[in-house]
Structures are given as C-alpha cells and as structure tokens.
PQR file with spaces between the fields and no chain letter, atoms N, CA, C, O and H, PARSE charges and radii, in Angstrom:
ATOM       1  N    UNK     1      41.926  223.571    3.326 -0.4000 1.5000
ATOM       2  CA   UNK     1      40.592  223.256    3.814 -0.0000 2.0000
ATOM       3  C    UNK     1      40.552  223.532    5.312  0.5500 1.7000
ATOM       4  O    UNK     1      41.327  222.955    6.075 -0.5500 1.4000
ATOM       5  N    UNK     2      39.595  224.466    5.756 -0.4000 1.5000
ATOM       6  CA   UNK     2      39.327  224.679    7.345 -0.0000 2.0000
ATOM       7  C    UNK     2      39.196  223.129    8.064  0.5500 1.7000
ATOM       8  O    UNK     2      38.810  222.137    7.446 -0.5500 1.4000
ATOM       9  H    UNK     2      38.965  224.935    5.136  0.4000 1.0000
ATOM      10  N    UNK     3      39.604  223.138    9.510 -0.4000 1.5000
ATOM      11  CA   UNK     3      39.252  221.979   10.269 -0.0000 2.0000
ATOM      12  C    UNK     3      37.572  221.400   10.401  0.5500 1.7000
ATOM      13  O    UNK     3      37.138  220.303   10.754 -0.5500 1.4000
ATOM      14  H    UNK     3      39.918  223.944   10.012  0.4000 1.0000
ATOM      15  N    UNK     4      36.757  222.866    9.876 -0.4000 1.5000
ATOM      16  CA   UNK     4      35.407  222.844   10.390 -0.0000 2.0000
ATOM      17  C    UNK     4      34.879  222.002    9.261  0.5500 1.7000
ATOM      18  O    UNK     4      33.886  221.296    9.433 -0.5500 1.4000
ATOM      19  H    UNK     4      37.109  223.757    9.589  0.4000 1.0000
ATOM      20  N    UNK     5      35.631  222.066    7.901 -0.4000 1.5000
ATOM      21  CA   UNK     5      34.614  221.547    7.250 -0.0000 2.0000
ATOM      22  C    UNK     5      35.233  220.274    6.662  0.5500 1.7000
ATOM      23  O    UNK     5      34.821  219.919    5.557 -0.5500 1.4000
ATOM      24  H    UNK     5      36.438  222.640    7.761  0.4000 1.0000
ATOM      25  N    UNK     6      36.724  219.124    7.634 -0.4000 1.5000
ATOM      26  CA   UNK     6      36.552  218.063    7.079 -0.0000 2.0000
ATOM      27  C    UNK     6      35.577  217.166    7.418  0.5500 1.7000
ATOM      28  O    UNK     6      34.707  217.667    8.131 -0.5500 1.4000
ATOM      29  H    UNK     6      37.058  219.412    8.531  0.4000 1.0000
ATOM      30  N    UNK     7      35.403  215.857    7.116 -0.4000 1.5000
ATOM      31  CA   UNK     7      34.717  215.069    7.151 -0.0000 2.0000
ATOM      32  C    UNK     7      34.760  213.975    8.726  0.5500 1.7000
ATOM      33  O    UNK     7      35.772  213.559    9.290 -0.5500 1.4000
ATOM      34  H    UNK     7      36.110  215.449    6.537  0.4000 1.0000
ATOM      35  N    UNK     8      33.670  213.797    9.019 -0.4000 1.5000
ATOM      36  CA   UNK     8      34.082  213.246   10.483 -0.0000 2.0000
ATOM      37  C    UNK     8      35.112  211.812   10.163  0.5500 1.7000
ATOM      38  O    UNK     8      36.092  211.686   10.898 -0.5500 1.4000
ATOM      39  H    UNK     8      32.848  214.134    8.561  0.4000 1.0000
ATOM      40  N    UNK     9      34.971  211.181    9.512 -0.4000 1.5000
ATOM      41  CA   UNK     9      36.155  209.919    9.044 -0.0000 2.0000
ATOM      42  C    UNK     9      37.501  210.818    8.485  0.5500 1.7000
ATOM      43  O    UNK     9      38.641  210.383    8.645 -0.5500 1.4000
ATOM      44  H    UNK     9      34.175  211.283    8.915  0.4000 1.0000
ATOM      45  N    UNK    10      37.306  211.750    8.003 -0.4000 1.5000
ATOM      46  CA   UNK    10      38.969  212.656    7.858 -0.0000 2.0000
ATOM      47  C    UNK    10      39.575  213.098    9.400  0.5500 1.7000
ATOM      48  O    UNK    10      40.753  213.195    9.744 -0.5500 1.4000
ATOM      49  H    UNK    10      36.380  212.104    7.873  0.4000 1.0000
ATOM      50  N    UNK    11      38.534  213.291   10.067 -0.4000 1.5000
ATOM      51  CA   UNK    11      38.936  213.801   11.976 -0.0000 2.0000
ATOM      52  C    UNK    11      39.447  212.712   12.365  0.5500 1.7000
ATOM      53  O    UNK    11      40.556  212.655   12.896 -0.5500 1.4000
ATOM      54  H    UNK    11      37.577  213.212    9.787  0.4000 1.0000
ATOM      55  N    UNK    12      38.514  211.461   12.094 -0.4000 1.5000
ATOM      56  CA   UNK    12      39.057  210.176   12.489 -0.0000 2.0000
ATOM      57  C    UNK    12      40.605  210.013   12.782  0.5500 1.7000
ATOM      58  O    UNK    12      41.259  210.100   13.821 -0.5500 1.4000
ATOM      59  H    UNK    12      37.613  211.507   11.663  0.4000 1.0000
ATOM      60  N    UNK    13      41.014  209.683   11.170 -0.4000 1.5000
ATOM      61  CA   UNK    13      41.868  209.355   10.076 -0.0000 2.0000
ATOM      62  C    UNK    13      42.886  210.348   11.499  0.5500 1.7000
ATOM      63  O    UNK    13      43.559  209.752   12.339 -0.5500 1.4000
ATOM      64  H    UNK    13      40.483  209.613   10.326  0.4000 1.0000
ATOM      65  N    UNK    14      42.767  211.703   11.452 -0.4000 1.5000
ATOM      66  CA   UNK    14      43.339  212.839   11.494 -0.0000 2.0000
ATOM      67  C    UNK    14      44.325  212.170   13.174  0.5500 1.7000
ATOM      68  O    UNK    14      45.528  211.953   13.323 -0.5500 1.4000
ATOM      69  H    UNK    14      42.219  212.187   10.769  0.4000 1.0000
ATOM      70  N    UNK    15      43.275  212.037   14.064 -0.4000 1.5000
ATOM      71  CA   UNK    15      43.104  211.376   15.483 -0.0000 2.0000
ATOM      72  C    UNK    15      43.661  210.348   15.504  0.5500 1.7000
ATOM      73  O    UNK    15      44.219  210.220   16.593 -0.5500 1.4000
ATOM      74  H    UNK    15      42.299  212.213   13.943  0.4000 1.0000
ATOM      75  N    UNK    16      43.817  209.515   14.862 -0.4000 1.5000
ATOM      76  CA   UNK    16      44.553  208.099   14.756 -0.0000 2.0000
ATOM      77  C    UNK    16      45.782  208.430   14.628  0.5500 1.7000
ATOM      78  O    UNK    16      46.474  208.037   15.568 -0.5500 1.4000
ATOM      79  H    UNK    16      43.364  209.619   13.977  0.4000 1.0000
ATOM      80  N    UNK    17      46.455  209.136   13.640 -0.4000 1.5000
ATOM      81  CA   UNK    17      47.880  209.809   13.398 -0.0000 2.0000
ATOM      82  C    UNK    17      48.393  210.534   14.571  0.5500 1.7000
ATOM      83  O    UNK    17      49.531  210.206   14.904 -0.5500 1.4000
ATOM      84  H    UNK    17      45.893  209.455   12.877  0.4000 1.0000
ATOM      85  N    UNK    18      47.818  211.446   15.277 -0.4000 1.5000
ATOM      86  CA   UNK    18      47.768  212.139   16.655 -0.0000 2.0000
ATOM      87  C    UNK    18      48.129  210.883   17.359  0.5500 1.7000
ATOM      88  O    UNK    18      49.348  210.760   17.477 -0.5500 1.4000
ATOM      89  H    UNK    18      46.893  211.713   15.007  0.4000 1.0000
ATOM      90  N    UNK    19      47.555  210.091   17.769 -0.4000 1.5000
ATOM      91  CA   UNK    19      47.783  208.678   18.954 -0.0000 2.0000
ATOM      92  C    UNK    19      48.780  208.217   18.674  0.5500 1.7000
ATOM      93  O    UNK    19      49.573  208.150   19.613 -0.5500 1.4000
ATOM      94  H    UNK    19      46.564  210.191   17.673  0.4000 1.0000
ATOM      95  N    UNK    20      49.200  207.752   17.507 -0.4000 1.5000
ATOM      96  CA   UNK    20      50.573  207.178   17.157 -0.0000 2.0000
ATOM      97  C    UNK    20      51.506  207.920   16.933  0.5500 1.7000
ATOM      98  O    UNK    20      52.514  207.406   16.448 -0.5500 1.4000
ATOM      99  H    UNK    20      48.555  207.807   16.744  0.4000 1.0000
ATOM     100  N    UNK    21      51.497  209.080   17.152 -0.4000 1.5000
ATOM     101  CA   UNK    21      52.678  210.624   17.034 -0.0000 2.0000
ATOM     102  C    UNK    21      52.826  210.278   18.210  0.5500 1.7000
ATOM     103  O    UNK    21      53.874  209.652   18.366 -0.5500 1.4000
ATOM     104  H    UNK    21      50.678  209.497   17.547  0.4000 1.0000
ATOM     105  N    UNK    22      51.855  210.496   19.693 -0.4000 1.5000
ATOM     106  CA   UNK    22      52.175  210.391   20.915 -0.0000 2.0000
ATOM     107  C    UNK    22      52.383  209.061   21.628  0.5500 1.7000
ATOM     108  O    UNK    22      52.504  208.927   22.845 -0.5500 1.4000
ATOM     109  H    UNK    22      51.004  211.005   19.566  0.4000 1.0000
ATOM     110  N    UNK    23      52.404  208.252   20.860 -0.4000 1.5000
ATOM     111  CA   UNK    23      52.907  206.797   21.205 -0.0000 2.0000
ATOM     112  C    UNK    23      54.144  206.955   21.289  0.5500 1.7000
ATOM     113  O    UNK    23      54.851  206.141   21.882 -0.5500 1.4000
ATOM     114  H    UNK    23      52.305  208.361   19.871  0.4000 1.0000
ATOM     115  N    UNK    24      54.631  208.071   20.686 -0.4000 1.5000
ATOM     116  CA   UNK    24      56.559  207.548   20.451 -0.0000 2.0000
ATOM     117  C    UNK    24      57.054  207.994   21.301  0.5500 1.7000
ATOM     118  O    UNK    24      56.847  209.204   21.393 -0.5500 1.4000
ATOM     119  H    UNK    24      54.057  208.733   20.204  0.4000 1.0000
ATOM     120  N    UNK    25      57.783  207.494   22.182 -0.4000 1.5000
ATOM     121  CA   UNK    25      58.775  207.892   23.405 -0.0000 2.0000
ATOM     122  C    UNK    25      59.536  208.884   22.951  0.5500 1.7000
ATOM     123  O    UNK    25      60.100  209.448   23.888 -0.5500 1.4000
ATOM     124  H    UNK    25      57.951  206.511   22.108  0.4000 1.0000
ATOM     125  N    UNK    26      59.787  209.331   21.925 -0.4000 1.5000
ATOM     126  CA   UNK    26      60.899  210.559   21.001 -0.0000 2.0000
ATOM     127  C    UNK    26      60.057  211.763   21.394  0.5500 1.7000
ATOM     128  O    UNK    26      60.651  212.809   21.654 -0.5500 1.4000
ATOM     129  H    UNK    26      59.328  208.873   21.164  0.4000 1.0000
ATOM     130  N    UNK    27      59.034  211.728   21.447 -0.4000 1.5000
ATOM     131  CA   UNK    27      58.193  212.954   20.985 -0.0000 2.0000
ATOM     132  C    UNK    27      57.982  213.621   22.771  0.5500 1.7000
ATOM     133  O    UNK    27      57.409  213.135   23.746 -0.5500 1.4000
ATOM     134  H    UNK    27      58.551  210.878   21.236  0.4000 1.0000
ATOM     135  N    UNK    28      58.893  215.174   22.540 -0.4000 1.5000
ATOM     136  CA   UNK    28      58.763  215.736   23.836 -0.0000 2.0000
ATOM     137  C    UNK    28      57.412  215.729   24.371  0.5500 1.7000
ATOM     138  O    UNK    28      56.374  215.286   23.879 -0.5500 1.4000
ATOM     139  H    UNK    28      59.358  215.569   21.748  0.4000 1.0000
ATOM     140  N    UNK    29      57.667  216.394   25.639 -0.4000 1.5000
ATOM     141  CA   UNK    29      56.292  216.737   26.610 -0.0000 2.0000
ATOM     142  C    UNK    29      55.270  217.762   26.067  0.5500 1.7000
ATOM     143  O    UNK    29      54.085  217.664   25.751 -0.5500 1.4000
ATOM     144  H    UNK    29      58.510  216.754   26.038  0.4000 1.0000
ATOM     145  N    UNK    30      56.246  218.884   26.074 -0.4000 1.5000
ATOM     146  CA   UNK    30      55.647  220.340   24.792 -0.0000 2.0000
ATOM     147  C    UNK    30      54.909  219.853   23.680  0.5500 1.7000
ATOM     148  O    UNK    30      53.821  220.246   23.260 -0.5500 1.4000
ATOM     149  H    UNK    30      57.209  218.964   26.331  0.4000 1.0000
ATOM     150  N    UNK    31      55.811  218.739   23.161 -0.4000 1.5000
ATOM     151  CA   UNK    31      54.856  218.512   22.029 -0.0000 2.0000
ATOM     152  C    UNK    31      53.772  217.816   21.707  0.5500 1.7000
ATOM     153  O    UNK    31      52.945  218.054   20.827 -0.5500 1.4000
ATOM     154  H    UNK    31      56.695  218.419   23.501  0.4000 1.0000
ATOM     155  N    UNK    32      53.821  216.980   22.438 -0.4000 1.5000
ATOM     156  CA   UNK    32      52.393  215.610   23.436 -0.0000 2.0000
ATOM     157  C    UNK    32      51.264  216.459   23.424  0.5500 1.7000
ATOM     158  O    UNK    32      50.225  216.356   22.771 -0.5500 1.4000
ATOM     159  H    UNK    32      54.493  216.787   23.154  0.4000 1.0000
ATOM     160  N    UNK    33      51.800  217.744   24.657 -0.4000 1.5000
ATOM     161  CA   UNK    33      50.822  218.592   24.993 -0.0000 2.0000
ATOM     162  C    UNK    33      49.852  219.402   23.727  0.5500 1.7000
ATOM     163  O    UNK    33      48.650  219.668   23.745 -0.5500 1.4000
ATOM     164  H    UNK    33      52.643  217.827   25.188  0.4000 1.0000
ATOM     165  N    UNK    34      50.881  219.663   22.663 -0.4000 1.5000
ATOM     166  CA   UNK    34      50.046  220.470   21.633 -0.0000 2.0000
ATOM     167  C    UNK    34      49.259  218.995   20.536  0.5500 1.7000
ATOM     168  O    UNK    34      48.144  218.956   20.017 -0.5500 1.4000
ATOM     169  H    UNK    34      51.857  219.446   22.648  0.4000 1.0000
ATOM     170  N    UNK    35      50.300  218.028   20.515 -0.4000 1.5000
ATOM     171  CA   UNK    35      49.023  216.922   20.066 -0.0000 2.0000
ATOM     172  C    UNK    35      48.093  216.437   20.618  0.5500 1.7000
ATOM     173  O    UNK    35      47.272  215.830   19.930 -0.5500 1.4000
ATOM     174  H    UNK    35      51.207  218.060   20.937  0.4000 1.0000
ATOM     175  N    UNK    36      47.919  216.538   21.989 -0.4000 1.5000
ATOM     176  CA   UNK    36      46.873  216.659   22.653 -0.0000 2.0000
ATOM     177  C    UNK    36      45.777  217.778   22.381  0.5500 1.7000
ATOM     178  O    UNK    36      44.646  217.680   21.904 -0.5500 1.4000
ATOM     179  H    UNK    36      48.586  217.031   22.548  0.4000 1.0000
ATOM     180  N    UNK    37      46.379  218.703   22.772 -0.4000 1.5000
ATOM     181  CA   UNK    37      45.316  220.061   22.191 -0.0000 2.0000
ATOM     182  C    UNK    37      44.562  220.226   20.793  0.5500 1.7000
ATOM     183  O    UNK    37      43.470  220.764   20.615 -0.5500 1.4000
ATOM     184  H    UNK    37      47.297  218.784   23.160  0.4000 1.0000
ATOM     185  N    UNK    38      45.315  219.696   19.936 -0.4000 1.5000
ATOM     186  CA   UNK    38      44.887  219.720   18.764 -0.0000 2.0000
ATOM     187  C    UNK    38      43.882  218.280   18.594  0.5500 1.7000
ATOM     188  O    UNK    38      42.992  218.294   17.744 -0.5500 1.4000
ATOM     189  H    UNK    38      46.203  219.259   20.081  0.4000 1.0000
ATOM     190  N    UNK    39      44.064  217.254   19.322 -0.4000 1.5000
ATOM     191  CA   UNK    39      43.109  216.032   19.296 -0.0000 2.0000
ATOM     192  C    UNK    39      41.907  216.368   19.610  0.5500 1.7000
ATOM     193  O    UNK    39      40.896  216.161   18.938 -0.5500 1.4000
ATOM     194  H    UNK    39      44.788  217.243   20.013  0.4000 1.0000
ATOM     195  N    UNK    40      42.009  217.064   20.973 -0.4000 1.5000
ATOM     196  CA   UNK    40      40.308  217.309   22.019 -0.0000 2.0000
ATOM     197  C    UNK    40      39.734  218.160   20.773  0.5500 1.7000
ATOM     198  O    UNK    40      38.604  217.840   20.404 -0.5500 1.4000
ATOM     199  H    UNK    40      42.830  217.231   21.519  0.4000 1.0000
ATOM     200  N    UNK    41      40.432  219.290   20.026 -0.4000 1.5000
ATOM     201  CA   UNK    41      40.002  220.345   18.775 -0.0000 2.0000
ATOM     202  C    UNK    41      38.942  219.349   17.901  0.5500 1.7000
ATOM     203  O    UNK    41      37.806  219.727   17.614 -0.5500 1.4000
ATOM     204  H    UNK    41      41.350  219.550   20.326  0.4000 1.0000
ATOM     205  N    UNK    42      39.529  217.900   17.488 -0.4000 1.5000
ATOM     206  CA   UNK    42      38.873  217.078   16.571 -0.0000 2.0000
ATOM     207  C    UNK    42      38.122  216.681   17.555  0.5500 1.7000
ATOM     208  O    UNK    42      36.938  216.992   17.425 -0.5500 1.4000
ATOM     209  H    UNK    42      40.451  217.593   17.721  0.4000 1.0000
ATOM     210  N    UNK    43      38.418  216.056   18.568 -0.4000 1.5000
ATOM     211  CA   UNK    43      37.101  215.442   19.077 -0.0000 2.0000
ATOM     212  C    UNK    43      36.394  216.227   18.935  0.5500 1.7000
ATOM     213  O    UNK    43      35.512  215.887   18.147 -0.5500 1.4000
ATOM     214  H    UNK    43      39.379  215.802   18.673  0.4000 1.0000
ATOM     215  N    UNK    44      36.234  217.712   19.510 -0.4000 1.5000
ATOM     216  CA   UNK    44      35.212  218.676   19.929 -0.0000 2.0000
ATOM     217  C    UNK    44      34.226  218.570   18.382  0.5500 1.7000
ATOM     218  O    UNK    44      33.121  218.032   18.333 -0.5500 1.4000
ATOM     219  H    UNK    44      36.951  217.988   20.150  0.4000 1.0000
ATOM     220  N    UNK    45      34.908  219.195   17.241 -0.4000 1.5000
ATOM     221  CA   UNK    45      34.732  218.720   16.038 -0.0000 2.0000
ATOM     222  C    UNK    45      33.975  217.663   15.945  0.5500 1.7000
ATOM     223  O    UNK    45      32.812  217.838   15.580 -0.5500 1.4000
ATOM     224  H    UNK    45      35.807  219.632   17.281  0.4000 1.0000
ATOM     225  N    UNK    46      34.345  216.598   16.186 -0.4000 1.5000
ATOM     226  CA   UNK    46      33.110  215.292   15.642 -0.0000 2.0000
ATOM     227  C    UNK    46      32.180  215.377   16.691  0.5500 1.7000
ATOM     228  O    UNK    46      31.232  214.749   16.221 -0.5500 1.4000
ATOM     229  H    UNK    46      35.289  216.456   16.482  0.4000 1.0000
ATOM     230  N    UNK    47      31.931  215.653   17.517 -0.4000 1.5000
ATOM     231  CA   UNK    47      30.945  215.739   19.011 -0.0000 2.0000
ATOM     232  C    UNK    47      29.644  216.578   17.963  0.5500 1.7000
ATOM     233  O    UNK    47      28.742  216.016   17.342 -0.5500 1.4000
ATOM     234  H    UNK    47      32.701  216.164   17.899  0.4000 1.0000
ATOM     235  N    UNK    48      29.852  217.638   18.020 -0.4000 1.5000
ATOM     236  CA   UNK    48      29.136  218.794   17.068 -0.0000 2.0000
ATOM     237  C    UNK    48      29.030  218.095   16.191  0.5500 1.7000
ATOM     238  O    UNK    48      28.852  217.055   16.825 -0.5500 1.4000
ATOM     239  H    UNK    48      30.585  218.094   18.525  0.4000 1.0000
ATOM     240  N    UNK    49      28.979  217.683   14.746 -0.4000 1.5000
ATOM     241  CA   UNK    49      28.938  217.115   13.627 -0.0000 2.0000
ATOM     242  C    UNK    49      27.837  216.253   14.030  0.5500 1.7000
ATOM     243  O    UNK    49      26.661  216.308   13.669 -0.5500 1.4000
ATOM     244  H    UNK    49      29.124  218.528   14.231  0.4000 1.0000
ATOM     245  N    UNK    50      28.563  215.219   15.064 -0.4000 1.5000
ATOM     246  CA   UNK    50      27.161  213.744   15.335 -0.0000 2.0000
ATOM     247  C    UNK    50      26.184  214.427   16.220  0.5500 1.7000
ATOM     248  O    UNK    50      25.088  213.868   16.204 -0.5500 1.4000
ATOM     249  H    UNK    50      29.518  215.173   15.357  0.4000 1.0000
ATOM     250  N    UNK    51      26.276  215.751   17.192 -0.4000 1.5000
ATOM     251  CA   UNK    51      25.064  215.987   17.859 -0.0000 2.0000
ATOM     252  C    UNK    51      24.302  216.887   16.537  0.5500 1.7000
ATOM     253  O    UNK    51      23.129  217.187   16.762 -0.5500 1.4000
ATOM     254  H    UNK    51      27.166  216.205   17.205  0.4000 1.0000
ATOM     255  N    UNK    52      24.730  217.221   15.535 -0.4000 1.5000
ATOM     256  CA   UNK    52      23.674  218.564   14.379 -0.0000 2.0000
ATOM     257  C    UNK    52      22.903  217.022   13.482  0.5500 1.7000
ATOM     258  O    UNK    52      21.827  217.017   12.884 -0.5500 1.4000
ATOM     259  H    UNK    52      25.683  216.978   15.353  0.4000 1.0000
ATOM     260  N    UNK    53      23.902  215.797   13.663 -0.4000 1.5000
ATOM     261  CA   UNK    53      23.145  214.747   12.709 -0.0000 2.0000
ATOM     262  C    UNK    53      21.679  214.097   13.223  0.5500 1.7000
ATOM     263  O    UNK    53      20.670  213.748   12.611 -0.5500 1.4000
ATOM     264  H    UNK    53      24.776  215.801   14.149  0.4000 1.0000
ATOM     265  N    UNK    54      22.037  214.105   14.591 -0.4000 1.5000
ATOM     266  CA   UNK    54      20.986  213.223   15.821 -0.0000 2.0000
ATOM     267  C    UNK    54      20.195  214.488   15.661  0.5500 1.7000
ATOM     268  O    UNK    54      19.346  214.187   14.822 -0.5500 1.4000
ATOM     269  H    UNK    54      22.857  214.389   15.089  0.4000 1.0000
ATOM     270  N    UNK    55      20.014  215.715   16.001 -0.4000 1.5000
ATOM     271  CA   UNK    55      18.990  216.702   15.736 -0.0000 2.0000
ATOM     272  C    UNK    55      18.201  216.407   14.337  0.5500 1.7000
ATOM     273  O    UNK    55      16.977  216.294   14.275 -0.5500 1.4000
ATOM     274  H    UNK    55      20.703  215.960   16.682  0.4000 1.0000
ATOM     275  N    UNK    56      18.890  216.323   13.473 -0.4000 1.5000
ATOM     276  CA   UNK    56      18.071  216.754   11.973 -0.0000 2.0000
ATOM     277  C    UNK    56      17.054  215.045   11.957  0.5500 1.7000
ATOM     278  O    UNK    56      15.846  214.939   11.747 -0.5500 1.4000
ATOM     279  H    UNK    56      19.884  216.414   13.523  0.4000 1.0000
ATOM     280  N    UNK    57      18.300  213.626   12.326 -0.4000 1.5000
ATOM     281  CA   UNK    57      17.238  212.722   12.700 -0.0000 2.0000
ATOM     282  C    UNK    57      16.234  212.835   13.458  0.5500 1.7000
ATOM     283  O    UNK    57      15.141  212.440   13.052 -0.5500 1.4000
ATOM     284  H    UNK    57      19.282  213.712   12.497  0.4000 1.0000
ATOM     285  N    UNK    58      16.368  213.385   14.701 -0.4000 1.5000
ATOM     286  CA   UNK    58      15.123  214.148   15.722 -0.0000 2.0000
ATOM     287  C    UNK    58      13.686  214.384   14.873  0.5500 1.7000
ATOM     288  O    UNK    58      12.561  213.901   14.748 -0.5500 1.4000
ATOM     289  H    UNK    58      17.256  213.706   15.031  0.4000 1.0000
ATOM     290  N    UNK    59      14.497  215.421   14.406 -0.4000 1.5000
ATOM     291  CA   UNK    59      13.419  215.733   13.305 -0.0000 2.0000
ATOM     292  C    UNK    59      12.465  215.397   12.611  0.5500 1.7000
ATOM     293  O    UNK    59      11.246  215.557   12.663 -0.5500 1.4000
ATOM     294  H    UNK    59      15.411  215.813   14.507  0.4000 1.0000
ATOM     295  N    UNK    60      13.525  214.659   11.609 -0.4000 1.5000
ATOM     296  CA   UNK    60      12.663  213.799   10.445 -0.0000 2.0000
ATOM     297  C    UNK    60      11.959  212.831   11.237  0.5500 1.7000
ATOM     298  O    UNK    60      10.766  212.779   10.938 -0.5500 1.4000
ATOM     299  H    UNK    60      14.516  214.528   11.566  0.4000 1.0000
ATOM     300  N    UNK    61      12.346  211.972   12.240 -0.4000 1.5000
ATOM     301  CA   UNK    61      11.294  210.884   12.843 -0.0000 2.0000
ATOM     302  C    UNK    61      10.547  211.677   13.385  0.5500 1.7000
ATOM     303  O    UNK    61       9.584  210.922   13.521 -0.5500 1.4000
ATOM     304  H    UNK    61      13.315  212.014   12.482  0.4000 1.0000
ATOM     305  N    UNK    62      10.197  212.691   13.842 -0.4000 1.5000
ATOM     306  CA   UNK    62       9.439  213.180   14.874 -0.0000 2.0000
ATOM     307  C    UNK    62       8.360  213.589   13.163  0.5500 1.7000
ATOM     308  O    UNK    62       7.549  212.832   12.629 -0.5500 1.4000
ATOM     309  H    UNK    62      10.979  213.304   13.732  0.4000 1.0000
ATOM     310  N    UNK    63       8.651  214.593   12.837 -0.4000 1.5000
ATOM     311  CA   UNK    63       7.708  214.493   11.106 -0.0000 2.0000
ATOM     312  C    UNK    63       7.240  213.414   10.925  0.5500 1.7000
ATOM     313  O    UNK    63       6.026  213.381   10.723 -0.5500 1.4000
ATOM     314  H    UNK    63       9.310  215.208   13.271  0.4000 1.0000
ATOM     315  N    UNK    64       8.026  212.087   10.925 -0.4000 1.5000
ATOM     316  CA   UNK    64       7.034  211.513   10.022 -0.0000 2.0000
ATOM     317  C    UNK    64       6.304  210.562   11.038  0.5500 1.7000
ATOM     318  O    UNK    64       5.740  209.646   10.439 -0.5500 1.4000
ATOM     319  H    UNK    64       9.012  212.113   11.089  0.4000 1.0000
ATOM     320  N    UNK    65       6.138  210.509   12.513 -0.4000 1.5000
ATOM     321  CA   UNK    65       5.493  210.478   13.315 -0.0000 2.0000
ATOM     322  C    UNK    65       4.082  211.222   13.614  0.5500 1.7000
ATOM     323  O    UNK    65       3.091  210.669   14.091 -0.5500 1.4000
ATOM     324  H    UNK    65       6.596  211.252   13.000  0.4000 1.0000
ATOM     325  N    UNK    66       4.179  212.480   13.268 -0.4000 1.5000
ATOM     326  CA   UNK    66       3.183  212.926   13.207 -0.0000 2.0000
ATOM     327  C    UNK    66       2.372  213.417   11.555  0.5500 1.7000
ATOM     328  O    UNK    66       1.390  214.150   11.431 -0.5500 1.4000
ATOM     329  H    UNK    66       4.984  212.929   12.880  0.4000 1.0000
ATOM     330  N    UNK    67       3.028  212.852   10.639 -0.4000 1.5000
ATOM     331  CA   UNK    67       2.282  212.448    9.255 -0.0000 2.0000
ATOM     332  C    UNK    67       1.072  211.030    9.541  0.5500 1.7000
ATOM     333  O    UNK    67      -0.014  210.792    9.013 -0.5500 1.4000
ATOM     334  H    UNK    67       3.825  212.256   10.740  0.4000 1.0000
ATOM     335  N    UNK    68       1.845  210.315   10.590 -0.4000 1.5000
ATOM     336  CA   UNK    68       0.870  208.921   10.801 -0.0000 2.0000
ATOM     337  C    UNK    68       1.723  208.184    9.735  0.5500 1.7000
ATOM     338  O    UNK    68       0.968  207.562    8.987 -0.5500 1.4000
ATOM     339  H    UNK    68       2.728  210.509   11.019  0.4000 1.0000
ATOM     340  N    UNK    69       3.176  208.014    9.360 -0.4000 1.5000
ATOM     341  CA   UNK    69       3.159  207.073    8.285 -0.0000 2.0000
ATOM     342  C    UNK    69       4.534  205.649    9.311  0.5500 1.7000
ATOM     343  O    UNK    69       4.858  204.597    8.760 -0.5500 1.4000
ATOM     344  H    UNK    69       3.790  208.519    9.967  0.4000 1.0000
C-alpha cells in the first residue's frame, strides 16, 4: 500500500512507532535522522488529508448556507 493512501489514524499509529524507535538511546544519529525524515513525510501526509477535509467542509457549509437551510 502507497504512503499516500493510508489512513490518517494508520500515519498516526505509523508516528507513534517513529517516537519510540527514537526514544532509544541504541538507535544511531544516521538513523534518528532518517526516522525523522520519514516522520515530517507523515506529518506532511496528514497536514494535506485534514486541509482537502476542511475544504470539502468549506464547501458543504457554505452550500447549505446559501440553500437558506
């Protein structure tokens, strides 16, 4: 499954595992750095997801604002 199309609670899920990988004093610098890189990837990911959701809400309230209902 592409990164693009899990679910924003699977990014979550995904991000939580990332934090506690880099919690561990074991885990080199090199590798911090690429669990880092790969975290901001999910954030960026859920950012997009909740700003396309707040648009389509935009929307629909703004419609049914001007239905009068």
């Amino acid at each position: 499954m592409a990164a693009e199309s899990k679910s924003i609670e699977k990014n979550f899920e995904e991000l939580g595992k990332i934090i506690e990988m880099m919690d561990n004093d074991e885990v080199s610098l090199e590798d911090s750095f690429k669990l880092y890189e790969k975290g901001m990837k999910l954030v960026k990911q859920c950012n997009d997801k909740i700003d396309k959701v707040e648009k389509k809400i935009n929307i629909i309230e703004g419609n049914v604002e001007n239905d009068g209902i």
